[in-house]
C-alpha positions as CSV (number, residue, x, y, z in Angstrom):
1,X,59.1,-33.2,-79.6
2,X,62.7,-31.7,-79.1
3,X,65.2,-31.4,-82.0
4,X,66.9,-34.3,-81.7
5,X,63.7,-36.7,-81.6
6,X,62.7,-35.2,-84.4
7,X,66.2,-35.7,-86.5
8,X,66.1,-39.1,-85.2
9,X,63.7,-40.2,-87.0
10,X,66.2,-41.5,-89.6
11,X,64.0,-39.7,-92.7
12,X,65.2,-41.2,-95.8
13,X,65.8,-38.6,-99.0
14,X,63.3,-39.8,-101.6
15,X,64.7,-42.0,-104.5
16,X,64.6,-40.7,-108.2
17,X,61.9,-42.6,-109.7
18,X,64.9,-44.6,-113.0
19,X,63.5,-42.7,-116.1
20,X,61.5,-44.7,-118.6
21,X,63.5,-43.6,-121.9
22,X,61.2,-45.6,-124.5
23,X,57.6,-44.0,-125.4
24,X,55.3,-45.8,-127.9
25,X,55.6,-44.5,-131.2
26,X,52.3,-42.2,-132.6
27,X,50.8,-44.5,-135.6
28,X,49.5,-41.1,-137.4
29,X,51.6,-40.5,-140.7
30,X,50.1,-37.5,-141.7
31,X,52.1,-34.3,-143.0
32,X,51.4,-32.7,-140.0
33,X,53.0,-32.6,-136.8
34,X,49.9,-32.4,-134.6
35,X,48.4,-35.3,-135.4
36,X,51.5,-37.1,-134.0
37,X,50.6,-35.3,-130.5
38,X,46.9,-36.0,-130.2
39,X,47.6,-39.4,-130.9
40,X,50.5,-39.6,-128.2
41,X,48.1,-40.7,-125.3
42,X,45.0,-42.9,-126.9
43,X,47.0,-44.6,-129.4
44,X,49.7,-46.3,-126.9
45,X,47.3,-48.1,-125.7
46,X,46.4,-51.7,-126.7
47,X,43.4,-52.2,-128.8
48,X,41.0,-54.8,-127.5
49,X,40.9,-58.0,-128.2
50,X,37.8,-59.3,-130.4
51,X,35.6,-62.4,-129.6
52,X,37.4,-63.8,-132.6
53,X,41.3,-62.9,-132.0
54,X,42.6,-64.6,-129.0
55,X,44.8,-62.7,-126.6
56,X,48.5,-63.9,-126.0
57,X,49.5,-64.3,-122.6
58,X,52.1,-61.4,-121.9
59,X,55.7,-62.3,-120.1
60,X,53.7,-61.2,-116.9
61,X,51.1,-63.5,-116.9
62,X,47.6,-63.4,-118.3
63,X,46.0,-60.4,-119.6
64,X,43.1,-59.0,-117.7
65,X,40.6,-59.8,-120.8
66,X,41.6,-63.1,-120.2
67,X,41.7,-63.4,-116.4
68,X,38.0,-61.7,-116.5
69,X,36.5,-64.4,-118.8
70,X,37.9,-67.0,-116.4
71,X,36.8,-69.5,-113.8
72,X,39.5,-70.2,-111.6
73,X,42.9,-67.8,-111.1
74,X,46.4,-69.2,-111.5
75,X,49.0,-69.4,-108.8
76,X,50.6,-65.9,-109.5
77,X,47.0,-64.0,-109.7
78,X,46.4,-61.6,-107.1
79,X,42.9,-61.3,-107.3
80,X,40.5,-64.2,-108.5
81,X,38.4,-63.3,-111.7
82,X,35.2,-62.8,-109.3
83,X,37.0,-60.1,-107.5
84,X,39.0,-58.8,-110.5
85,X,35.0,-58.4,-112.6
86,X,33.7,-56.6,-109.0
87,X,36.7,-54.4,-109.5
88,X,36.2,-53.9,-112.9
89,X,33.0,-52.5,-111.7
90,X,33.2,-50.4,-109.3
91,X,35.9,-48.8,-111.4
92,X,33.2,-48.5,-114.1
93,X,31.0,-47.0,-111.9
94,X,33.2,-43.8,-111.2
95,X,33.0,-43.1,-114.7
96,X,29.1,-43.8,-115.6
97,X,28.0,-40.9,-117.6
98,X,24.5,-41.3,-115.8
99,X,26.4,-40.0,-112.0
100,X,27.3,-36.4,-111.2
101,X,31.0,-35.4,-110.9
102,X,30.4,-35.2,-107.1
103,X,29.1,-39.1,-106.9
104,X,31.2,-40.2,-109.2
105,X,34.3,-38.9,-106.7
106,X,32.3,-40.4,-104.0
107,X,32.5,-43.4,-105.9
108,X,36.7,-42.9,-106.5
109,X,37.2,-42.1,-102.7
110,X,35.3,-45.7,-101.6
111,X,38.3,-47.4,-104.7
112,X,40.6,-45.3,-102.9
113,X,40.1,-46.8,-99.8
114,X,40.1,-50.1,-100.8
115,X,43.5,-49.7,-102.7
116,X,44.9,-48.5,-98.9
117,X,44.2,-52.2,-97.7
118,X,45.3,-53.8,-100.5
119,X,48.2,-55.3,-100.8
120,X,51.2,-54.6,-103.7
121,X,49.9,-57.2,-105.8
122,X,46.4,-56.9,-105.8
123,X,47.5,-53.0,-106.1
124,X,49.3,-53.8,-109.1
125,X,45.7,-56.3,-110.5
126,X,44.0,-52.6,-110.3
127,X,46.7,-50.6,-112.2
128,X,46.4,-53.4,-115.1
129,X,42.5,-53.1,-115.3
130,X,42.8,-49.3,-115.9
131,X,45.9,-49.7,-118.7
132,X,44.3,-52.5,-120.3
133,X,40.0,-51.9,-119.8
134,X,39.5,-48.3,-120.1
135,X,40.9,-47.9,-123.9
136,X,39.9,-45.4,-126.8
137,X,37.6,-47.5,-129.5
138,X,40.0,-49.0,-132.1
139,X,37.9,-48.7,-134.7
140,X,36.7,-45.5,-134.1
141,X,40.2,-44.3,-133.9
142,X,40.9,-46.0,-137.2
143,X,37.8,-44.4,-139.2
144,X,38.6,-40.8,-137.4
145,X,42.7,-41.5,-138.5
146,X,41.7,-42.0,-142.0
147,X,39.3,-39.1,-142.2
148,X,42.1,-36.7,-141.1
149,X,44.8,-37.8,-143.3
150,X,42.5,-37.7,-145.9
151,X,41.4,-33.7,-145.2
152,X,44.8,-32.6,-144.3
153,X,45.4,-29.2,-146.7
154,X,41.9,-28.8,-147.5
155,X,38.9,-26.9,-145.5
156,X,37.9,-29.6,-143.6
157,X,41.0,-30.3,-142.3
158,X,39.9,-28.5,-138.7
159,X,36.8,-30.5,-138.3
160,X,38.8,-33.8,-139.1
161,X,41.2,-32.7,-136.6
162,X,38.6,-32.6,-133.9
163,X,37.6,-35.6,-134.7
164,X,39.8,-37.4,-134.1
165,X,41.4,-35.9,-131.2
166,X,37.8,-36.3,-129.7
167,X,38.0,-40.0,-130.9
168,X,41.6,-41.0,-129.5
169,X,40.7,-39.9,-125.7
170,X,40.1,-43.0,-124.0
171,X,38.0,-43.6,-121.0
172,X,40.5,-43.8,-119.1
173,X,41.7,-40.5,-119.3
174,X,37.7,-39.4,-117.8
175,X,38.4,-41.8,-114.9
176,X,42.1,-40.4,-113.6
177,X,39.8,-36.9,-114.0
178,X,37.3,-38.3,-111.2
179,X,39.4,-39.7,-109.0
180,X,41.1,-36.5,-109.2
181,X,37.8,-34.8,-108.0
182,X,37.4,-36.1,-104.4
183,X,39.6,-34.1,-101.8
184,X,42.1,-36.5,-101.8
185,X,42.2,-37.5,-105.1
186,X,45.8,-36.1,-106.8
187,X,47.7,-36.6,-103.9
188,X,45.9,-41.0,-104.7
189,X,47.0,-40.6,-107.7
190,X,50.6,-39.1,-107.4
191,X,51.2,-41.4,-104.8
192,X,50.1,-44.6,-106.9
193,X,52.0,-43.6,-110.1
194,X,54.9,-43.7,-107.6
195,X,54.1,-46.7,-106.6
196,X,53.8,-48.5,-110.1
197,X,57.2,-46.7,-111.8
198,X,59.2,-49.1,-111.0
199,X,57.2,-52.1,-112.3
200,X,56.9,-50.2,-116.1
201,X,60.0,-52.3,-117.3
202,X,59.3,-55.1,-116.3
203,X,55.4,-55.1,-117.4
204,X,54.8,-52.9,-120.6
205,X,51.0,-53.5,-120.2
206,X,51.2,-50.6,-117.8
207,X,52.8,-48.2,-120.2
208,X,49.4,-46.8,-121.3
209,X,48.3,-46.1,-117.7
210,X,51.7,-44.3,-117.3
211,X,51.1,-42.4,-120.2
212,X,47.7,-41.2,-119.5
213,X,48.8,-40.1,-116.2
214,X,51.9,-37.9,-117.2
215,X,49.9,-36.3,-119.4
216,X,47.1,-35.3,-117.2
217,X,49.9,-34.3,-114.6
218,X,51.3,-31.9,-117.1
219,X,47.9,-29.9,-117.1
220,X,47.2,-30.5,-113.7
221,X,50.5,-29.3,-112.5
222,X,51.4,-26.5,-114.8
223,X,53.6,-23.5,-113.5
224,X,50.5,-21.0,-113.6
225,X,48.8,-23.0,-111.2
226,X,51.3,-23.4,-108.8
227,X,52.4,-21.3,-106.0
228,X,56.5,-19.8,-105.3
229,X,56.9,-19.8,-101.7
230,X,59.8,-18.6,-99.3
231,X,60.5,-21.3,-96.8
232,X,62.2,-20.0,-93.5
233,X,63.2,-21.1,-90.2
234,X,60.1,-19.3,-89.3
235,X,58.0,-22.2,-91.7
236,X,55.8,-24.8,-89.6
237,X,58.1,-27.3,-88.2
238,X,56.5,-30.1,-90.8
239,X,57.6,-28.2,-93.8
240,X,60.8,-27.9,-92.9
241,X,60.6,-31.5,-92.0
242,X,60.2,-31.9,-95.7
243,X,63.3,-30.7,-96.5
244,X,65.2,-32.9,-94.7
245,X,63.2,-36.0,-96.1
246,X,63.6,-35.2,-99.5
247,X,66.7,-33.5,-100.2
248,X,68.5,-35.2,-103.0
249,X,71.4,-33.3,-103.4
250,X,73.6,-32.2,-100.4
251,X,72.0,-34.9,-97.2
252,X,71.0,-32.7,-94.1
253,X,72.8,-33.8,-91.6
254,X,71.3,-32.2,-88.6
255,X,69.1,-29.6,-86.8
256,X,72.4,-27.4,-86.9
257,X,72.4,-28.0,-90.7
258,X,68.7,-27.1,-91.8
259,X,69.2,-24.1,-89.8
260,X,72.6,-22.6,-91.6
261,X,70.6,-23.7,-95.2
262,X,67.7,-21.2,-94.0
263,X,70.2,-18.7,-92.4
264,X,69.8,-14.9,-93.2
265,X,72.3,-14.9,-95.8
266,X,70.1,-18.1,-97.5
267,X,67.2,-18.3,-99.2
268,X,64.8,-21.5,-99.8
269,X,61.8,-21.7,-102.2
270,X,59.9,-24.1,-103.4
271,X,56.7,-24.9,-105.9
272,X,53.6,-25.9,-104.0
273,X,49.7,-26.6,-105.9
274,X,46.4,-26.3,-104.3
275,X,46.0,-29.9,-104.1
276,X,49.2,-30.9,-102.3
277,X,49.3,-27.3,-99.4
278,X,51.7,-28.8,-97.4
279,X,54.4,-30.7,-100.0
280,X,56.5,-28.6,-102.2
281,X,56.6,-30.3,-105.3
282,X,60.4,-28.9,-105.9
283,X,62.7,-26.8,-103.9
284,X,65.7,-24.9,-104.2
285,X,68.3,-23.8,-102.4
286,X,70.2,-20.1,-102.6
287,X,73.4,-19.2,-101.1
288,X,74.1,-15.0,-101.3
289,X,77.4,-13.9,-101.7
290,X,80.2,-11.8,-103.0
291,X,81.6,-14.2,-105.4
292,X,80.6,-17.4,-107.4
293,X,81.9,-20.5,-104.9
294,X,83.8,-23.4,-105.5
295,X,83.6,-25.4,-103.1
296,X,80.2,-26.7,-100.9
297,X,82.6,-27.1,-97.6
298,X,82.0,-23.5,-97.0
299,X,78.3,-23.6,-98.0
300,X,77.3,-26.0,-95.3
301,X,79.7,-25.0,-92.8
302,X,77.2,-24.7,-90.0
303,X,80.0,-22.6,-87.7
304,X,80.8,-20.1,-90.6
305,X,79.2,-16.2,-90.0
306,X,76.5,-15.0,-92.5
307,X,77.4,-12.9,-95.4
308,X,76.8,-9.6,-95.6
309,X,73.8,-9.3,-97.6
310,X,74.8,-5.4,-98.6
311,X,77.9,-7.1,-99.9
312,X,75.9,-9.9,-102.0
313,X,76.2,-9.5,-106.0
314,X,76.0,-13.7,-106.6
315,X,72.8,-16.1,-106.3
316,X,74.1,-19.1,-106.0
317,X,71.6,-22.0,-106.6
318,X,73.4,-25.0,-104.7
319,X,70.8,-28.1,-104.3
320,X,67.8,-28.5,-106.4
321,X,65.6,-31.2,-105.1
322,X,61.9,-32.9,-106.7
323,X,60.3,-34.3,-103.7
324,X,56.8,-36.3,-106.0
325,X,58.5,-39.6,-107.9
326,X,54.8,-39.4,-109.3
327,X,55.5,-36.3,-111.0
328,X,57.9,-37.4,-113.2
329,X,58.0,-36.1,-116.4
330,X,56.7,-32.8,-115.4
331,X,59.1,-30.1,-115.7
332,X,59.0,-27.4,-112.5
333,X,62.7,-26.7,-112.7
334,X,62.9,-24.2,-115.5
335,X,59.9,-21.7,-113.8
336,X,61.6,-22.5,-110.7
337,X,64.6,-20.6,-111.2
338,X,63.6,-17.7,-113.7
339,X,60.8,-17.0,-110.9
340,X,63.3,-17.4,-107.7
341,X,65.6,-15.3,-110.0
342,X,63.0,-12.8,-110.5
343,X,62.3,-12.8,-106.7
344,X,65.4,-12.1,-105.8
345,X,66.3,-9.3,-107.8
346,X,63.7,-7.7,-106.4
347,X,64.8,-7.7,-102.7
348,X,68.4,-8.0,-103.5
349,X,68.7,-5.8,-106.5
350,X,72.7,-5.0,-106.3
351,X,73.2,-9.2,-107.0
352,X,73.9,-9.4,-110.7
353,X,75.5,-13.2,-111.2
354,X,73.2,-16.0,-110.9
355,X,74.9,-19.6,-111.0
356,X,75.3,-22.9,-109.7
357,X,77.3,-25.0,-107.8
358,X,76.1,-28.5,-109.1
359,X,77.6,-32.2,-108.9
360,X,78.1,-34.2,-112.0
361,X,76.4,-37.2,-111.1
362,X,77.3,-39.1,-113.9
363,X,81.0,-38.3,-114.3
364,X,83.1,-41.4,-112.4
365,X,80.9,-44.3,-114.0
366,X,81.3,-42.4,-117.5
367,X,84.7,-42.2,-117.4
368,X,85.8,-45.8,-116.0
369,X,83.5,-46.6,-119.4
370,X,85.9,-44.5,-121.6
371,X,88.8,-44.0,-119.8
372,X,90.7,-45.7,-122.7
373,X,89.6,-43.4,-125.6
374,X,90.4,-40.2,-123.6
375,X,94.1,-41.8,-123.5
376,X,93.8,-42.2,-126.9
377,X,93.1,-38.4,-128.0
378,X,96.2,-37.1,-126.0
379,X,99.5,-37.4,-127.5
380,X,102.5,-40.0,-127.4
381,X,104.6,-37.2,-125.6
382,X,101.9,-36.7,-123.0
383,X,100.7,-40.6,-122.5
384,X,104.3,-40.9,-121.7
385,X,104.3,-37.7,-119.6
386,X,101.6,-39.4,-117.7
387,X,103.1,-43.0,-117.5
388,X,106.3,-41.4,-115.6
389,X,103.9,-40.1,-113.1
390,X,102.2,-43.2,-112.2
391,X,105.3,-45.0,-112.3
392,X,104.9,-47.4,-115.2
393,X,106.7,-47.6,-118.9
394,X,102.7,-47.0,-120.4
395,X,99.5,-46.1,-119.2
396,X,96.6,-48.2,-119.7
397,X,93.2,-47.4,-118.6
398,X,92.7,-49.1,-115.5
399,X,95.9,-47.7,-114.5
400,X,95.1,-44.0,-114.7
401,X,91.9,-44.8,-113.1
402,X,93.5,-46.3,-110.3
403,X,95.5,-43.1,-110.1
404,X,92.5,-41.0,-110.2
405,X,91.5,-42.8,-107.1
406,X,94.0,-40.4,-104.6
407,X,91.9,-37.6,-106.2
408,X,91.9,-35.8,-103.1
409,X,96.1,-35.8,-102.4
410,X,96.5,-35.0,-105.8
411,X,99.2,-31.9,-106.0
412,X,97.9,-29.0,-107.9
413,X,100.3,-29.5,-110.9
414,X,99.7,-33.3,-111.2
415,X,99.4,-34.6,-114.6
416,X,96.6,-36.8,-113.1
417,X,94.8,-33.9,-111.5
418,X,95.2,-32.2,-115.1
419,X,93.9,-35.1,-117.1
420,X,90.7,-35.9,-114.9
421,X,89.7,-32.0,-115.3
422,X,90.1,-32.5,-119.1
423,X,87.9,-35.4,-119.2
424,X,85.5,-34.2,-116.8
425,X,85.6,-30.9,-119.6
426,X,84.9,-33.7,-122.4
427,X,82.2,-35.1,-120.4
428,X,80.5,-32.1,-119.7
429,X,81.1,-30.5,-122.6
430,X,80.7,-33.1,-125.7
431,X,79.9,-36.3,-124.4
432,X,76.4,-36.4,-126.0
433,X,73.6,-39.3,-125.9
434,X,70.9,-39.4,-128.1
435,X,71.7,-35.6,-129.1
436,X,71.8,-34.4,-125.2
437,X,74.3,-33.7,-122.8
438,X,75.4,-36.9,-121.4
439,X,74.9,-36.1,-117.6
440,X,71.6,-35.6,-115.9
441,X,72.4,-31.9,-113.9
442,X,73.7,-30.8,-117.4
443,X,70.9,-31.6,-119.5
444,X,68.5,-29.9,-116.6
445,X,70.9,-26.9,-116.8
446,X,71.7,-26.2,-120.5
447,X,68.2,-27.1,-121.3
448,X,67.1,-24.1,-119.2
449,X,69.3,-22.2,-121.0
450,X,72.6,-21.9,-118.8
451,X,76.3,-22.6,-120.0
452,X,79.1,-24.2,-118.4
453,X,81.3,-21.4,-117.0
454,X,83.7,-23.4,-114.8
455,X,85.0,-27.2,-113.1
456,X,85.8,-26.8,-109.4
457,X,88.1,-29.0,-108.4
458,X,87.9,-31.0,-104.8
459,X,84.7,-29.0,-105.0
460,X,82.7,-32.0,-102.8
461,X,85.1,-33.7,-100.8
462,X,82.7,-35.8,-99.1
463,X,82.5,-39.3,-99.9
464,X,79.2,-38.9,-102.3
465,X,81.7,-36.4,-104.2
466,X,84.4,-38.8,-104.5
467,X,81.7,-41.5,-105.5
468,X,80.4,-39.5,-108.2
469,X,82.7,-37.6,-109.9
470,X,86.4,-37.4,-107.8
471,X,84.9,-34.4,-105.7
472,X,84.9,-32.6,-108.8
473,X,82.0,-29.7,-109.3
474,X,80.5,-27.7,-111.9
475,X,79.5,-23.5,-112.2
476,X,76.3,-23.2,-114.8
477,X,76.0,-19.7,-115.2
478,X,72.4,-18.2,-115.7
479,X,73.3,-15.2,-118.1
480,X,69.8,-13.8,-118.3
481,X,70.9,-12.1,-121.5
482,X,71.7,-14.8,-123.6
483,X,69.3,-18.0,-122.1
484,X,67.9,-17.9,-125.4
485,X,71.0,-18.3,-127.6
486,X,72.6,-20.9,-125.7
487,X,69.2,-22.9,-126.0
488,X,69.3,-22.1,-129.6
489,X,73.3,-23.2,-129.6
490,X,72.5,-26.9,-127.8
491,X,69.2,-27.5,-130.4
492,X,72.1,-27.2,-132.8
493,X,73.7,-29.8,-130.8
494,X,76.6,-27.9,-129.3
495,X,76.6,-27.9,-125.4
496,X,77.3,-24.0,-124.2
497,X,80.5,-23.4,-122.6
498,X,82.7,-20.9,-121.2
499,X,86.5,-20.4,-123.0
500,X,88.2,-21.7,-119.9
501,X,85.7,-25.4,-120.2
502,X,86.9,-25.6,-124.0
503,X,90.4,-24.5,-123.3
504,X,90.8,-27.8,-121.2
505,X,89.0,-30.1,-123.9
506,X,91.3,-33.0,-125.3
């Protein structure tokens, strides 16, 4: 297959999984914190129903308790109550204590299969009997709750612990670990939590499934099992092919393109487990150079020379891509870069600045939201200022933003140009929701412990640029000294920023 057959293929960059911002709430009151995290997974999940307490019908339809006990299934059923009990069953089986680990994946990859034929809504009939079937004993839970509030601060507080933590793990938790054990297991499950995230919404009954799974991603997937691995022009065409489908950031455009991002003055690496050999679960991409940039033109300019490596004192990380919507909610970022850092320091160990050259995703919506209010913080003189340069007696919201739309023609000593850096400065620097940065790439950022060290302006002129945030771009700087203190400054609810980001706030 040449080069262009292979391009052609149209690949489509994977779609962020939206992120589910509400958990259920741990029901432990106890003084300690601890209890609140055993209880995290077993106790989100609904109790079931007794012979005596009948089960309402939830906005999606009936529950599976109820759909099992039935005769006939209703119009909007997937799978009729003879095939949803079979189900129920075979899904049992994978999990009988009396099997071996080995039959009971056996068991998992003959589920598996079936779930390959199925279709989306029979799919979705066998995610609802794992949330709502495979569920930690309610009144076990109870009895083991009570015993360790009661023992908290006294000798026996330990043993109560274990308890219940041993008492809140549901069965379900046991069946996502033998699926996991047949060859293809993880890379089933990944794909199916995929699958499902965008039905959570819309049908909380599948919030305890969710759940379970992050949480056993988080083990499976942690940084010390996972491999940091160079990927070159030199990489096996299908890895490289990877790239291209699930870069989120900057799109590749062509076979020219993947080949100036792996270039000798580039570096690539990217996060790969046992499990999954082939699929980087994150990558990242480095530009070495003499300076920090400011613009991403000259970063993907496919005809520019390389640097000169002997010449490079600044790693700049310019697209940062997750490539498993499955694995959301498992953090790979923060290893990521202190290990590519670490990596690169030691082949390169004259580059001293590491920093990157990141869009602010959230910046254009943001502001047409508060556009107003950031009028209302300047002064009289300099809303009239403004006014005269638009060409109206006042300024009213909709009219600065309609003069923020010639972004890119903008003169360099534009009042308009001047006030969209200053609210982009706000935006990144102390708009705040729910006690974190505002924007997506910042919380990722600061959280890691970076600061904001500069705005960029005309930074992405491309028409995603414009889109998100007026072509405007964003500098994090990595200060290896001080990634501690800045993380200590934003859990004090102050975002990190450089004198010349605060200089420009309103």
């Amino acid at each position: 297959m040449n080069p262009a057959d292979w391009l052609g293929r149209g690949v489509k960059r994977a779609d962020a999984a939206k992120k589910v911002s509400k958990e259920a709430e741990a029901p432990v009151n106890a003084a300690r914190a601890a209890s609140e995290i055993i209880a995290k997974v077993a106790l989100t999940t609904p109790a079931p129903a007794s012979a005596s307490t009948p089960v309402s019908a939830p906005p999606g339809g009936r529950s599976t308790r109820e759909r099992l006990k039935a005769t006939l299934r209703k119009k909007e059923e997937a799978l009729s109550p003879r095939v949803l009990r079979r189900t129920l069953q075979e899904l049992k089986a994978i999990v009988d204590p009396q099997v071996s680990e080995v039959e009971g994946g056996r068991r998992a990859s003959g589920v598996a299969g079936w779930y390959a034929s199925a279709a989306l809504n029979e799919r979705r009939d066998m995610w609802l009997l794992m949330s709502e079937e495979f569920v930690a004993d309610p009144q076990k839970v109870r009895q083991a709750q009570a015993q360790y509030a009661a023992h908290v601060g006294t000798p026996d507080e330990a043993a109560a612990e274990v308890r219940f933590r041993r008492a809140t793990v549901s069965p379900r938790r046991r069946l996502l670990q033998r699926i996991s054990a047949f060859p293809e297991g993880i890379r089933f499950l990944v794909d199916m939590r995929a699958e499902m995230l965008p039905y959570l919404k819309s049908d909380k009954r599948l919030q305890a499934l969710d759940v379970e799974m992050e949480y056993m991603f988080s083990t499976w997937f942690d940084v010390g099992f996972l491999d940091l691995r160079r990927i070159s022009w030199d990489s096996p065409a299908s890895l490289i092919e990877k790239l291209i489908k699930y870069e989120a950031v900057h799109d590749i455009r062509s076979w020219a393109d993947v080949k100036n991002r792996l270039d000798s003055d580039r570096r690539c690496y990217g996060f790969f487990h046992p499990s999954l050999p082939d699929e980087p679960l994150i990558f990242v991409e480095v530009a070495l150079m003499d300076k920090m940039a400011d613009s991403i033109t000259p970063l993907l300019d496919e005809s520019a020379d390389a640097a000169d490596l002997a010449k490079a004192t600044t790693a700049i990380f310019y697209s940062i891509s997750n490539t498993q919507a499955g694995l959301r909610g498992t953090s790979f970022g923060d290893s990521l870069i202190k290990r590519v850092v670490e990596t690169l320091k030691q082949e390169f160990p004259r580059l001293k600045v590491f920093v990157t050259l990141s869009p602010i995703p959230g910046f254009r919506s943001w502001l047409h939201k508060n556009a107003g209010a950031m009028l209302e913080k300047i002064s009289d003189k300099e809303r009239a200022a403004l006014a005269r340069v638009i060409g109206e007696s006042s300024v009213t919201a909709a009219q600065f933003l309609g003069a923020a739309d010639a972004a890119p023609d903008l003169p360099d000593k534009s009042l308009v140009r001047h006030m969209l850096l200053r609210c982009a400065a706000h935006y990144l620097g102390q708009a705040l929701d729910g006690g974190k940065p505002a924007d997506a790439v910042a919380r990722f950022h600061l959280g890691n412990g970076a600061r904001i060290e500069r705005l960029n302006w005309a930074g992405d002129p491309s028409a995603k640029g414009l889109k998100q945030s007026y072509g405007l771009m964003v500098n994090y700087l990595y200060d290896l000294k001080r990634l501690d203190k800045h993380r200590a400054v934003l859990a004090q609810g102050k975002i990190p920023v450089a004198d010349a980001i605060e200089d420009l706030y309103i």
